[in-house]
SETI-614190 format. One record per residue (C-alpha): residue number from 0; residue in one letter; x, y, z. Coordinates in nm, 2 decimals. Layout:
BEGIN
> lumse  drendo  c1  c2  c3
> NUM  A  X  Y  Z;
...
//
This chain:
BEGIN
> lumse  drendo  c1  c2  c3
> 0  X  2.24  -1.46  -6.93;
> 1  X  2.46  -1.32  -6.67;
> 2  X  2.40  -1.35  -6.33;
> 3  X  2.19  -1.02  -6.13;
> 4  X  2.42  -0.90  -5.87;
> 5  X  2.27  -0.78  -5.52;
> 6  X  2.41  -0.49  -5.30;
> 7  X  2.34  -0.55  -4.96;
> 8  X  2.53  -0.27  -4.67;
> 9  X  2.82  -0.27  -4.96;
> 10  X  2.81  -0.64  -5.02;
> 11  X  2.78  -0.78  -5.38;
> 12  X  2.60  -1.10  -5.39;
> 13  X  2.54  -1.28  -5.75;
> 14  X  2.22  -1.47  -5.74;
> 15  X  2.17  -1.72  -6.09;
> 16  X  1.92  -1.57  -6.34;
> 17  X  1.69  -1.87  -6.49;
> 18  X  1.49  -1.82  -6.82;
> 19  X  1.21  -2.03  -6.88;
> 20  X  1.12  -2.18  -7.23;
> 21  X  0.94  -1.88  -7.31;
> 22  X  1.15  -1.62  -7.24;
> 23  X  1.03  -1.57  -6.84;
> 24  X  1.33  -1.43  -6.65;
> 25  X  1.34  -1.50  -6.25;
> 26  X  1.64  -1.44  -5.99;
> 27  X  1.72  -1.77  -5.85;
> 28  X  1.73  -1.68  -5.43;
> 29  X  1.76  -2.01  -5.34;
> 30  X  2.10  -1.92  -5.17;
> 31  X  2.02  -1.57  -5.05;
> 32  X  1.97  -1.61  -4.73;
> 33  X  2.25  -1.83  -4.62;
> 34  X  2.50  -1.53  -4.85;
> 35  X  2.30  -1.24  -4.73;
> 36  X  2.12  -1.34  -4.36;
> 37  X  1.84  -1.14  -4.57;
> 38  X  1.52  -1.27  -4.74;
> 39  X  1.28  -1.21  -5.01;
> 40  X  0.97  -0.96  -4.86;
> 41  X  0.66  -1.07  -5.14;
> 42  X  0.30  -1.07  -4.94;
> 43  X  0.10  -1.25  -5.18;
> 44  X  0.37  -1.41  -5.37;
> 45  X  0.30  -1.23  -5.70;
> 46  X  0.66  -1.17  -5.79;
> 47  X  0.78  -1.50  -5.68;
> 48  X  0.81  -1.83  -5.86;
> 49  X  0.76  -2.12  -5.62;
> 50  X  0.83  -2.35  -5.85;
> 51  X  0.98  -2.45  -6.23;
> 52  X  0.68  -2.65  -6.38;
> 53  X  0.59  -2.75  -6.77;
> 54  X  0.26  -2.79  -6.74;
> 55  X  0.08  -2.45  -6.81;
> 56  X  0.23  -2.09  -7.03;
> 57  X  0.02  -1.77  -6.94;
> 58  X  0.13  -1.39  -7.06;
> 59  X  -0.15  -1.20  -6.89;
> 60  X  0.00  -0.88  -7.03;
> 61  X  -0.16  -1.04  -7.41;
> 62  X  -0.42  -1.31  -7.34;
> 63  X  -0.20  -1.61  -7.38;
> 64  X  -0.31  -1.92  -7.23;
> 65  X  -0.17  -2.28  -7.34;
> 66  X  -0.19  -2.62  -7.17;
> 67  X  0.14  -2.81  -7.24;
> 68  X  0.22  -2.57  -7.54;
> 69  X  -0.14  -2.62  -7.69;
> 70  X  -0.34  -2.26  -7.72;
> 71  X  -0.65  -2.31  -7.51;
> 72  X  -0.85  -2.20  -7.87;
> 73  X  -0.74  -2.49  -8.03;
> 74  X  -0.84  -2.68  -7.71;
> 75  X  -1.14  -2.59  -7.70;
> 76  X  -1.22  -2.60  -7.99;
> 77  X  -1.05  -2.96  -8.11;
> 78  X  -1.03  -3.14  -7.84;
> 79  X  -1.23  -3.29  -7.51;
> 80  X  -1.22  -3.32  -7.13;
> 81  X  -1.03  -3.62  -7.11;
> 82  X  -0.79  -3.53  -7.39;
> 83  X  -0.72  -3.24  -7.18;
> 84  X  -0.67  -3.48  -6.87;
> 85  X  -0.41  -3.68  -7.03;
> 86  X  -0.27  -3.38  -7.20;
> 87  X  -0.18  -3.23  -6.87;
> 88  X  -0.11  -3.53  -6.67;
> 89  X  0.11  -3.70  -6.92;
> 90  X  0.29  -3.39  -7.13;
> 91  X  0.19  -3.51  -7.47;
> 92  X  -0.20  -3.55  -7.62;
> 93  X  -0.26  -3.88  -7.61;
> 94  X  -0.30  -4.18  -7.94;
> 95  X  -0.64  -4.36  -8.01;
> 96  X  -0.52  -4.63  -7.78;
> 97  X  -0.43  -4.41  -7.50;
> 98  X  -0.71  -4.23  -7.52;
> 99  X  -0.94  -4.56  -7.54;
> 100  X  -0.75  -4.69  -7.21;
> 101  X  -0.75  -4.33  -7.02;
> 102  X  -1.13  -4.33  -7.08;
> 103  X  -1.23  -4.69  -7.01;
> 104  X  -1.03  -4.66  -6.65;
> 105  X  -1.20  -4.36  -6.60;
> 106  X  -1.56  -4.46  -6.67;
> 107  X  -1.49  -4.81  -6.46;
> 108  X  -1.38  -4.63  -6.15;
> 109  X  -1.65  -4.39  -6.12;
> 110  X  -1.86  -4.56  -5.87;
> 111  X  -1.78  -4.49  -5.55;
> 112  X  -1.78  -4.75  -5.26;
> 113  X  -2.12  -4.82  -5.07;
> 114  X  -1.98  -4.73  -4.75;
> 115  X  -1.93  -4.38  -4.86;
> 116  X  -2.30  -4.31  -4.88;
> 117  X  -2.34  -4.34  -4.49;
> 118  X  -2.12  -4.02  -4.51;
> 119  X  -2.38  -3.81  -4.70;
> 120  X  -2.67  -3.92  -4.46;
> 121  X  -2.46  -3.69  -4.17;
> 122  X  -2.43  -3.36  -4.34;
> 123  X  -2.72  -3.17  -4.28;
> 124  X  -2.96  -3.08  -4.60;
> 125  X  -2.83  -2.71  -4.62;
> 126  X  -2.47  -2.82  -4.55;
> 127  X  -2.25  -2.64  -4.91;
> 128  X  -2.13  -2.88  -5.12;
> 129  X  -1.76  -2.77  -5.15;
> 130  X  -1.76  -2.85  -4.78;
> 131  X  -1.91  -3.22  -4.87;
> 132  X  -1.65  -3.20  -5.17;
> 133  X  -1.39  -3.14  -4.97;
> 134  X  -1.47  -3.40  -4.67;
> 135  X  -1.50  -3.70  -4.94;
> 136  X  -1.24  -3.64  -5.12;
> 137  X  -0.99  -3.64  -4.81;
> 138  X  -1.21  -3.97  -4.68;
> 139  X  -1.08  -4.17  -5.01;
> 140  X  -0.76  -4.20  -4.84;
> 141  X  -0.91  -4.41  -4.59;
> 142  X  -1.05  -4.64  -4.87;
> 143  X  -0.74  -4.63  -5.10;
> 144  X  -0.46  -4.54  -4.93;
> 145  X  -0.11  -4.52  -5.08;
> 146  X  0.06  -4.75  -4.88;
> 147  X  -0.18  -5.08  -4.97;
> 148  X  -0.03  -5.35  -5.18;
> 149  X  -0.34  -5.33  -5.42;
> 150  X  -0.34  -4.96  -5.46;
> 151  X  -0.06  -5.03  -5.69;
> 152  X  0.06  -4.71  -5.70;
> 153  X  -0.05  -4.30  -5.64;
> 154  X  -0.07  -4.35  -6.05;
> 155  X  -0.39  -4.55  -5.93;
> 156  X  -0.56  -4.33  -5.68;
> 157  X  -0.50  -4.02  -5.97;
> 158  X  -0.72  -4.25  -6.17;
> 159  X  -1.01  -4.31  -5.90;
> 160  X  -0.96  -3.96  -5.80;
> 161  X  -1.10  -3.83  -6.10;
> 162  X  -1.35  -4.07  -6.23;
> 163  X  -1.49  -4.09  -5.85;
> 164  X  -1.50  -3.70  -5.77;
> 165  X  -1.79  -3.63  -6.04;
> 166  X  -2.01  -3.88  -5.89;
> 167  X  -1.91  -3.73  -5.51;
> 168  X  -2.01  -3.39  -5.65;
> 169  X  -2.35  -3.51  -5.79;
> 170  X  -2.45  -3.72  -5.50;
> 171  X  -2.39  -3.39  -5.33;
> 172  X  -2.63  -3.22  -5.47;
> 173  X  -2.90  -3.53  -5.46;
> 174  X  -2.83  -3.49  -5.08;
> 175  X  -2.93  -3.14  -5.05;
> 176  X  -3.26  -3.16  -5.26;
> 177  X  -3.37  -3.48  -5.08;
> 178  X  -3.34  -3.65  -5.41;
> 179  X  -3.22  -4.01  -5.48;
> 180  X  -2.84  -4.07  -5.54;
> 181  X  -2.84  -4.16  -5.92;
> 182  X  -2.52  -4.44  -6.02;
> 183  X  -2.27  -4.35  -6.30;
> 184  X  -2.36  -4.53  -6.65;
> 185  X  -2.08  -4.65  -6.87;
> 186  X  -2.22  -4.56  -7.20;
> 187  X  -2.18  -4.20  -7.14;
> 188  X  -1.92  -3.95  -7.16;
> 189  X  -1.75  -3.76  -6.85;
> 190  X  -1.95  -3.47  -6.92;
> 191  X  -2.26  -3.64  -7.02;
> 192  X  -2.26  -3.87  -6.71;
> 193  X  -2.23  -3.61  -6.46;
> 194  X  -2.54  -3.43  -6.57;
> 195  X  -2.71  -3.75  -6.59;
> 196  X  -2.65  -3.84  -6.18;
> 197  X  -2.69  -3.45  -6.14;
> 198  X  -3.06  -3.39  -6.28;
> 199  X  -3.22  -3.78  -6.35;
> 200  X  -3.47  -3.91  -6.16;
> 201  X  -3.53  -4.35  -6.09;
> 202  X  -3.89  -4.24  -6.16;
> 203  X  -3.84  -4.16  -6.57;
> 204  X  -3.59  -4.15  -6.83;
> 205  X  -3.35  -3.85  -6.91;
> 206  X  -3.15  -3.76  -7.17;
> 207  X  -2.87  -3.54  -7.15;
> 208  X  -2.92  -3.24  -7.39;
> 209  X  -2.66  -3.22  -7.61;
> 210  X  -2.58  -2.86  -7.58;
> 211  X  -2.60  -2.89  -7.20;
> 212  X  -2.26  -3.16  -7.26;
> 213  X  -2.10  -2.95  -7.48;
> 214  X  -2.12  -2.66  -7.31;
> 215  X  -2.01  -2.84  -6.97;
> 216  X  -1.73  -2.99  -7.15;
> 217  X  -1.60  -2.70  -7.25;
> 218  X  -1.62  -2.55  -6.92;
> 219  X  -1.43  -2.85  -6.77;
> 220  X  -1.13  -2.76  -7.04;
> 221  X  -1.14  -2.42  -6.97;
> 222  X  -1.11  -2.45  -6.55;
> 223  X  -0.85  -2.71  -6.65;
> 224  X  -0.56  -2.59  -6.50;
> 225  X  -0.43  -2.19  -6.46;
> 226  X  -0.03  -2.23  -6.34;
> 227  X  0.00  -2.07  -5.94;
> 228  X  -0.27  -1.99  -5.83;
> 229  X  -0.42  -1.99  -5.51;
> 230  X  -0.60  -2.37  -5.49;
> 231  X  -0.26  -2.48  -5.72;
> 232  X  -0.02  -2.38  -5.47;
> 233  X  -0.21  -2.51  -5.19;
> 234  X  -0.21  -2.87  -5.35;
> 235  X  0.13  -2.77  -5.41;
> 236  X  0.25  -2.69  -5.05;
> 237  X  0.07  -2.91  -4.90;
> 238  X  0.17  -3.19  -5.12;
> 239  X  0.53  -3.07  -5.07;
> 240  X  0.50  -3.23  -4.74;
> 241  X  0.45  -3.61  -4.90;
> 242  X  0.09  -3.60  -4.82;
> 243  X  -0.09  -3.88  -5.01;
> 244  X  -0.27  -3.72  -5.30;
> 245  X  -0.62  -3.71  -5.15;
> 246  X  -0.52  -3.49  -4.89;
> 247  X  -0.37  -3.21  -5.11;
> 248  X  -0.67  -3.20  -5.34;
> 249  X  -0.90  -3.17  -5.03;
> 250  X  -0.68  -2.88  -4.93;
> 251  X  -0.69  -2.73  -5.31;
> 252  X  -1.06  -2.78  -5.31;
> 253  X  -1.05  -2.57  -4.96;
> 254  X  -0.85  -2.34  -5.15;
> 255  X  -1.09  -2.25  -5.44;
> 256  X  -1.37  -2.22  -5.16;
> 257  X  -1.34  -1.90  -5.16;
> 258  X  -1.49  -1.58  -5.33;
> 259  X  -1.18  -1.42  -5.42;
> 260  X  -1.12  -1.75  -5.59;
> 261  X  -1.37  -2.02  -5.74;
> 262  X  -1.63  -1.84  -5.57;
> 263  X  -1.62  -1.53  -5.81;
> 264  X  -1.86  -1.70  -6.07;
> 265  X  -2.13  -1.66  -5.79;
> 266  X  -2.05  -1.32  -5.72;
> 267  X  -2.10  -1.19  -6.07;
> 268  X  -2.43  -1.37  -6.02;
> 269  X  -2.54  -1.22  -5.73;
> 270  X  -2.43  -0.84  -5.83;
> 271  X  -2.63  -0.92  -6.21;
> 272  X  -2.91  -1.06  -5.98;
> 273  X  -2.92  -0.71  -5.82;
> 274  X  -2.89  -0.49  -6.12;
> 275  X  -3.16  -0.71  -6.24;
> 276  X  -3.40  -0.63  -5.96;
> 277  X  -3.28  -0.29  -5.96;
> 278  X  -3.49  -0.22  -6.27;
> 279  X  -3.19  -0.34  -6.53;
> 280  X  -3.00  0.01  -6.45;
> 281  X  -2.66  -0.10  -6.55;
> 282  X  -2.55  0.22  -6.60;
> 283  X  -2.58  0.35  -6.25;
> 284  X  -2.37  0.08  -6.10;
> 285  X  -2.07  0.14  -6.35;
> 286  X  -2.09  0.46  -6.24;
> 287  X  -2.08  0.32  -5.85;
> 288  X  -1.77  0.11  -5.94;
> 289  X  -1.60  0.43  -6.09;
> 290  X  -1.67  0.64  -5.75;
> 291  X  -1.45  0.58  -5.53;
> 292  X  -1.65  0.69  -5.21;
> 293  X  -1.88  0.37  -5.30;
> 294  X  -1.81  0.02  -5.18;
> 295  X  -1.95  -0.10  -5.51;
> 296  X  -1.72  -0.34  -5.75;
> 297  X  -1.76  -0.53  -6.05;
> 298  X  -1.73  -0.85  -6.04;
> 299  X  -1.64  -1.09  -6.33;
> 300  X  -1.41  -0.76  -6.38;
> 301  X  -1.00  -0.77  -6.39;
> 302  X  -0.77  -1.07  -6.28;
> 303  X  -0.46  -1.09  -6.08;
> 304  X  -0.25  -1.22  -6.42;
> 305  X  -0.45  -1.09  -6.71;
> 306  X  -0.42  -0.73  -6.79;
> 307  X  -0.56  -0.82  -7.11;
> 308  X  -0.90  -0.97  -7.25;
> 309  X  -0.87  -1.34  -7.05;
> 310  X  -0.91  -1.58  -7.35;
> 311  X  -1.14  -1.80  -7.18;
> 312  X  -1.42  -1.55  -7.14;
> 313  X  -1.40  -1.50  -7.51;
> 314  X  -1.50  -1.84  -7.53;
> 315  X  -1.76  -1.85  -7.29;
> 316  X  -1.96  -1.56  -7.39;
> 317  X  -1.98  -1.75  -7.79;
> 318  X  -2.06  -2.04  -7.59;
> 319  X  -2.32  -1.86  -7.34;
> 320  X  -2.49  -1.72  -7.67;
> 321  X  -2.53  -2.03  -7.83;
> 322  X  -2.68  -2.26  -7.58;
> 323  X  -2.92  -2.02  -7.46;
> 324  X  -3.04  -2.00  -7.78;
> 325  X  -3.08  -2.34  -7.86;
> 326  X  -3.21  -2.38  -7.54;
> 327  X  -3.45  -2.15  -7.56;
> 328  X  -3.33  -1.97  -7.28;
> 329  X  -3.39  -1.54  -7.27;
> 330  X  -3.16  -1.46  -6.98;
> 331  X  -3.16  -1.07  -6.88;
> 332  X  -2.89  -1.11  -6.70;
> 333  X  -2.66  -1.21  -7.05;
> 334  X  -2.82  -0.90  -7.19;
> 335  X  -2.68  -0.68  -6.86;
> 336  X  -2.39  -0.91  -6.86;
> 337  X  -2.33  -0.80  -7.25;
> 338  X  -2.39  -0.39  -7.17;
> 339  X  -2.17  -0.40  -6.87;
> 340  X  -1.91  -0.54  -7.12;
> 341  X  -1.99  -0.36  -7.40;
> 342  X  -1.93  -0.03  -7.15;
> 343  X  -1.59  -0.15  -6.96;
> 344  X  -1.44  -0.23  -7.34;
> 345  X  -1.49  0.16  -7.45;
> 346  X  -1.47  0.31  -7.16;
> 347  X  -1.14  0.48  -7.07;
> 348  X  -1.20  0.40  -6.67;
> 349  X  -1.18  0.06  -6.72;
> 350  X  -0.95  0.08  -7.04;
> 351  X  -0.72  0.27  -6.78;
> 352  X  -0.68  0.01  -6.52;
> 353  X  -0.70  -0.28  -6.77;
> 354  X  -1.01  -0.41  -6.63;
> 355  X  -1.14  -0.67  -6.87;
> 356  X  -1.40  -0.95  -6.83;
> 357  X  -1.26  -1.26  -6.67;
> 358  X  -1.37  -1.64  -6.71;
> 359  X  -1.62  -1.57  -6.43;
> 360  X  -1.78  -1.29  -6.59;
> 361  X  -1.97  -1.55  -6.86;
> 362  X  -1.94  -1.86  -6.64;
> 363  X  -2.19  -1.82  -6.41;
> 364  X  -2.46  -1.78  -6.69;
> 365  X  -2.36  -2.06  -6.88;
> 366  X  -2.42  -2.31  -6.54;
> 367  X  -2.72  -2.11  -6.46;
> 368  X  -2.89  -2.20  -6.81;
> 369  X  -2.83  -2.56  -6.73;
> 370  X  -3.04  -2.54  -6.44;
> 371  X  -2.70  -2.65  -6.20;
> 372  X  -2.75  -2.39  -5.88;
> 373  X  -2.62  -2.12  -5.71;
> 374  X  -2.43  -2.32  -5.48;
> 375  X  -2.27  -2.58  -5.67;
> 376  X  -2.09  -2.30  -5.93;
> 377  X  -1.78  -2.29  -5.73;
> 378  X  -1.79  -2.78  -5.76;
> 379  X  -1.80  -2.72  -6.11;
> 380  X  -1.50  -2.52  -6.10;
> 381  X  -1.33  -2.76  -5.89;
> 382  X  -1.43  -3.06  -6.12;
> 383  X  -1.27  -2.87  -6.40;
> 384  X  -0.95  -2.77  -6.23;
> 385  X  -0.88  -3.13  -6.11;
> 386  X  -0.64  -3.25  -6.37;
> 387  X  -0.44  -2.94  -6.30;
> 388  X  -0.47  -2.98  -5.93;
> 389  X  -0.32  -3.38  -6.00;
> 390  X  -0.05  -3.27  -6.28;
> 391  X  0.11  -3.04  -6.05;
> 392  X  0.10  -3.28  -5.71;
> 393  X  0.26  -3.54  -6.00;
> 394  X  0.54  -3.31  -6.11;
> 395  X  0.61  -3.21  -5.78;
> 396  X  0.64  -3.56  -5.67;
> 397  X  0.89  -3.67  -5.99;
> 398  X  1.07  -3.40  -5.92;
> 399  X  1.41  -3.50  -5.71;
> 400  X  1.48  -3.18  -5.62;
> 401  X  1.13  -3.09  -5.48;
> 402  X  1.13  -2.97  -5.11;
> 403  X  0.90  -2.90  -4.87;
> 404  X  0.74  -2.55  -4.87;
> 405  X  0.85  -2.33  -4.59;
> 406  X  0.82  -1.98  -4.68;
> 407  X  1.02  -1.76  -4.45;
> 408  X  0.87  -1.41  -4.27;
> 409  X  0.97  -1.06  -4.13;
> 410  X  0.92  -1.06  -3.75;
> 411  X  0.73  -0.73  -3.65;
> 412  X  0.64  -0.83  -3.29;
> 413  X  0.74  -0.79  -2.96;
> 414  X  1.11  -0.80  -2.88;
> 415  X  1.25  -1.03  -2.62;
> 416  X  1.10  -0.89  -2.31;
> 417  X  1.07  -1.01  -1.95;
> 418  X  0.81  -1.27  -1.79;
> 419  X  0.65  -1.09  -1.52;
> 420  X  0.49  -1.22  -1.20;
> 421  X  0.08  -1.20  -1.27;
> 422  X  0.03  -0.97  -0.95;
> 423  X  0.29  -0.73  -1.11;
> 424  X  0.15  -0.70  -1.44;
> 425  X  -0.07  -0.38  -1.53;
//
């Protein structure tokens, strides 16, 4: 393809065009600046590539999400968590015996050091647990830092990172019910054992429902990774600065703190919690989000890549309908959850503005009907999105041509003005 060609006050500048294995086209701008003394102006980034990567596909414009070239329905379906770890750490799906030896280190570096459990005593009871996340994740540097003969490698801390972080999110949670911290078993899968340190007691036996693990698991694939986004490029700048690996995840995790982000599966909570107590009247709050003198939105609604049906909330909502029914679980709000859907799919507002439901819309009703909180919605996220999180700080750190993020801005302050005196100032 040939190159674009800029005019800039009667200057032609060609800039490279790159296409991408899947037919993306972008304007290489590397050299802009230093042709032009002009930059890119993008608040938000959401026409610029930071970054080549082969990790994740998406075309939002028709629902297309893969992992490595794999469609996340066959994923899903086929395959498991820690597939989907290797998958996107390593580029290919992994053999029996990789698999086997991914999953033995995993399940043998899940415990984390005794020290670390002086750290939970500090946080007070109501402290959130992405902030506890966040805080032990960036304290395993201190324990495994790059630099030590017998860390081997960063290949190492990837694996400690996440075998450890599921137990660091359940003790978490044991912290802020006043519960006892419950050790990782061996016998069970990634999954299984997080619900296990989550919800057993020392005082009795518990055994992990089996829809409860499946469900999890495929929550975990689905969260997996999801190419630039906000917590992504954070691990990705920040990384970008050789920051052990630790330290860029704690940032991600930071990152997906928020409610525009991660925290959006709580949101939808909240607003079907309030249609709920509102007497069930879906109706009148679609017709609150379609008037545009009220405050109201939708949440669970639209997405910043997808102007299509996202493929994961398919999923989900088969998923959500299943467990609860094995479980035994009625849930109003999945019945509002299913009429506010049900509406935005026929009707031409929504149709319009290509608002469909998003993988938060059916999330937050799957995790509440396995009893995990409010609260710790936006962990399980971030357990999910961790071998993302990792495969991109790893590409980034293979790549030889990676530099260090530093996005350039359009001054609008002051101009160069003169110091004045104090007593002469006004």
């Amino acid at each position: 393809m040939a190159d674009a060609k800029l005019i800039l006050d009667g200057k032609e500048c060609a800039l490279p065009v790159v296409v991408g294995s899947e037919g993306e086209v972008g304007v290489d701008v590397t050299n802009l600046r230093q042709a032009t003394k002009a930059i890119t102006l993008d608040p938000g980034y959401g026409n610029t590539g930071s970054c080549r990567s082969a990790i994740t596909f998406i075309d939002g414009d028709v629902g297309i999400l893969r992992y490595r070239g794999y469609p996340i329905e066959e994923l899903a379906i086929r395959s498991n968590f820690l597939e989907v770890c290797y998958l996107l750490l390593y580029g290919e799906l992994p053999t029996r015996a990789q698999l086997d030896a991914f999953t033995r280190d995993l399940t043998y570096h899940s415990l984390i050091h005794e020290d670390m459990k002086k750290f939970f005593e500090g946080y007070p009871p109501t402290s959130h647990p992405m902030a506890i996340l966040s805080a032990m994740v960036a304290s395993l540097s201190t324990f495994y830092p790059e630099e030590r003969e017998d860390s081997a490698t960063p290949e190492l801390n990837v694996i400690r990172l996440l075998a450890k972080a599921k137990t660091i999110a359940a003790f978490s949670y044991k912290k802020s019910i006043g519960q006892p911290y419950v050790y990782p078993r061996n016998d069970l899968s990634y999954a299984g054992d997080f619900l296990h340190m989550m919800f057993a007691v020392p005082a009795e036996p518990y055994e992990v429902p089996r829809e409860m693990e499946d469900a999890l698991t495929l929550l975990l694939i689905l969260h997996a990774d999801h190419e630039q986004n906000c917590s992504t490029s954070t691990v990705r700048m920040v990384g970008s600065s050789r920051t052990n690996l630790f330290a860029a995840i704690s940032a991600g995790i930071c990152a997906l703190w928020g409610p525009l982000h991660g925290g959006a599966n709580q949101e939808v909570i909240r607003m079907l919690e309030q249609i709920r107590d509102d007497g069930g009247n879906y109706r009148k709050y679609v017709d609150m989000a379609k008037d545009k003198a009220s405050a109201f939105r939708l949440m669970g609604f639209g997405h910043r890549v997808y102007k299509n049906y996202d493929p994961r909330a398919k999923i989900l909502k088969e998923m959500a309908d299943r467990v609860l029914k094995k479980l035994g679980i009625k849930d109003p709000l999945l019945d509002i959850a299913k009429s506010l859907e049900e509406i935005a799919l026929r009707d031409d507002f929504f149709i319009e503005r290509k608002l469909y439901p998003n993988v938060d819309f059916y999330s937050g009703i799957l995790y509440r009907a396995m009893g995990i909180p409010t609260n710790m919605f936006t962990v399980m996220f971030a357990l999910g999105r961790l071998p993302g999180w990792i495969a991109h700080w790893k590409e980034m750190r293979e790549d030889p041509g990676a530099r260090i993020s530093r996005p350039r801005q359009i001054y609008t302050g002051a101009p160069k003005r003169e110091f004045l005196p104090i007593e002469r100032r006004k």
